[in-house]
KOLKOLLUM-386897 format. One line per 10 residues: their letters; for each residue y negated, x, z negated of C-alpha. Coordinates in pm, 1 decimal. Example, Ala and Ser with C-alpha at 12.3 -4.5 7.8 and 13.67 -1.06 7.14 Angstrom:
% residues 2
as	450.0:1230.0:-780.0 | 106.0:1367.0:-714.0
END
This chain:
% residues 47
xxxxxxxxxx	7958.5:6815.6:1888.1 | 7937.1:6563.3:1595.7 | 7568.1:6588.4:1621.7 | 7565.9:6441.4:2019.1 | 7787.8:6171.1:1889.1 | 7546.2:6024.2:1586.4 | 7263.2:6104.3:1835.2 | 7394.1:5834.9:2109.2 | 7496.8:5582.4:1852.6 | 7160.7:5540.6:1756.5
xxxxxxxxxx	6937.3:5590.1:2074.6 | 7034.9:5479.5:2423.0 | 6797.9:5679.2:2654.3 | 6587.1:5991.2:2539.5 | 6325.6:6126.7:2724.0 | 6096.6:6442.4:2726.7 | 5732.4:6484.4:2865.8 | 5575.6:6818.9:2745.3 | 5551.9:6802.9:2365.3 | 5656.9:6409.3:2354.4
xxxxxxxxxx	6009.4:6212.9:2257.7 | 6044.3:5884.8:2385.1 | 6355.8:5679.9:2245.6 | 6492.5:5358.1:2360.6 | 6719.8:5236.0:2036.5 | 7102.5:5128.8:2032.4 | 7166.9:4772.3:1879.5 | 7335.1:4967.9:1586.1 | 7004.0:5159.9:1489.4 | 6809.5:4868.0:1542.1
xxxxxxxxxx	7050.8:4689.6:1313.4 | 7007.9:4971.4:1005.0 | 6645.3:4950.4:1097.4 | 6640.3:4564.5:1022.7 | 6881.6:4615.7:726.3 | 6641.5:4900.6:599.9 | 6346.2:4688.8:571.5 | 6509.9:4392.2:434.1 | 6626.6:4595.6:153.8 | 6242.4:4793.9:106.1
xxxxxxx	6104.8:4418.5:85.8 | 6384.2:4351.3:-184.5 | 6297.2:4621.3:-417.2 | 5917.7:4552.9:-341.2 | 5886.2:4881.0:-124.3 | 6023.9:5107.2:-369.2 | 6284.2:5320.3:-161.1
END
């Protein structure tokens, strides 16, 4: 049950056609996305 929480904090729709997943983000994964990459350019892509 944990799982299907943590799964629609991050993506707002998911979608399945044949072999394909298509995912429409949450602004709190786009936010760790954005705080991700900030922090890869910081260390000069070393994480």
């Amino acid at each position: 049950m944990k799982l299907r929480l943590a799964i629609t904090k991050l993506f707002q729709k998911l979608t399945y056609t044949g072999d394909v997943v298509s995912v429409n983000y949450t602004n709190f994964s786009r936010a760790i996305a954005q705080n991700v990459l900030k922090t890869n350019n910081l260390l000069g892509g070393k994480i």
